[in-house]
Residue, then its C-alpha position, 0 to 999 in steps of 0.5 A: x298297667x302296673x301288672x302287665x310284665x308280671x301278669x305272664x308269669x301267673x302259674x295259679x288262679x284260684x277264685x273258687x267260691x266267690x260267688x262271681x258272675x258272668x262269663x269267664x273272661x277270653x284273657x284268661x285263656x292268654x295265661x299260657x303258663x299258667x298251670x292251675x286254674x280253679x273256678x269252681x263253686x262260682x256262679x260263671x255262666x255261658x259257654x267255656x271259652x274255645x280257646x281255652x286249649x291254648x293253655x298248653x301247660x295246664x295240669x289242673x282245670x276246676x270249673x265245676x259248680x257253675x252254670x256254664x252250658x253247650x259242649x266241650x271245647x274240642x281244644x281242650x283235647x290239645x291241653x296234654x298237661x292236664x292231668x286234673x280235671x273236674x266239669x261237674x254240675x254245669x249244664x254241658x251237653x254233647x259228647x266228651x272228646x275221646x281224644x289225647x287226655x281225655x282218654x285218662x279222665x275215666x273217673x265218670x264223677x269229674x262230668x256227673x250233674x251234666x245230664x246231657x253230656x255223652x260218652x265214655x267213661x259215661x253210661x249214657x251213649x253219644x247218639x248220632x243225627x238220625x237219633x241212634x246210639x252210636x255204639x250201636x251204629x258201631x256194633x252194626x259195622x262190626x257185624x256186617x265185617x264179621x258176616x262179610x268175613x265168613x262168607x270170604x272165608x266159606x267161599x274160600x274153603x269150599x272154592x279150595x275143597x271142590x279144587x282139590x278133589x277136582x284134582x285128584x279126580x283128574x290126576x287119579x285114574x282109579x278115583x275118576x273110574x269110581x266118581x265120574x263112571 
C-alpha cells in the first residue's frame, strides 16, 4: 500500500543475479514507464508473460541466463523503444518475430544457447507444418514467378515478331512474292 503512488513512476528494475525463482510476475508488465528491465543470470522459469509488449517505452530488456521455454511473444514486436535486447541461454523455441525492432536486433548472440528458436539473424531456418525450410518454400515461389515471367516474356516477343513479319508480308508486295510464292 505504502508504494502504490510511487511504484508507476519506476523507470529501472535491475534484479539481475539473484538467484530468484518462478515465474516473472504479470504486474510487471503494468510498469509502463518503465525503461530498463533486467532479469538475467536468475533462475525465472515458464513462459515470458505475453503482455510483456505493453511496455511501450522499454529501451532495455535482459532476461537471459534463465530457464524460460515456448516462443517469443509476438507483442514484443509492439515494444519500438527497445533498443537492447538480450534472450540468450533460455530454453525459447520458434521463430523470431521479423517485424518493427526486431529487424535491428541482427546480432545472432543476443538468441544464442536457445537451440530451437529459428530465423534471421540466426542460421538455423524457421520450418513451416509440413517440415520444409520456409526460405526454401520461399526460393519455390520465387522461381515459379521467374519461370512464369519467361514464358510471358517469350510468348510476348514471339507473338510481337510473327506479327510484325506478318505485316510486312501483307503490306509489301515484293516480300509476300518472295515468302508466300
Amino acid at each position: 500500500m505504502k508504494y502504490t503512488k510511487t511504484l508507476k513512476l519506476v523507470k529501472i528494475i535491475d534484479l539481475s543475479s539473484n538467484l530468484l525463482q518462478g515465474e516473472i510476475p504479470e504486474e510487471i508488465t503494468k510498469l509502463l514507464a518503465l525503461g530498463t528491465l533486467n532479469l538475467s543470470r536468475n533462475r525465472f522459469t515458464g513462459r515470458i508473460p505475453e503482455n510483456i509488449g505493453s511496455l511501450s517505452l522499454l529501451e532495455t530488456l535482459d532476461l537471459s541466463w534463465n530457464h524460460f521455454f515456448g516462443t517469443i511473444p509476438p507483442g514484443m514486436s509492439h515494444m519500438t523503444s527497445l533498443n537492447s535486447l538480450n534472450l540468450s541461454h533460455n530454453n525459447l523455441s520458434g521463430p523470431i518475430p521479423s517485424k518493427n525492432q526486431f529487424l535491428t536486433f541482427q546480432d545472432p548472440s543476443i538468441y544464442g544457447g536457445n537451440p530451437q528458436l529459428c530465423g534471421e539473424p540466426l542460421p538455423r531456418k524457421c520450418q513451416n507444418q509440413n517440415g520444409q525450410d520456409t526460405e526454401g518454400r520461399l526460393d519455390d515461389e520465387k522461381n515459379k514467378d521467374k519461370h512464369t515471367k519467361f514464358w510471358l516474356f517469350f510468348s510476348t516477343g514471339l507473338g510481337y515478331a510473327l506479327g510484325f513479319c506478318g505485316s510486312l508480308l501483307m503490306t509489301n508486295y515484293y516480300w509476300r512474292l518472295k515468302f508466300l510464292g
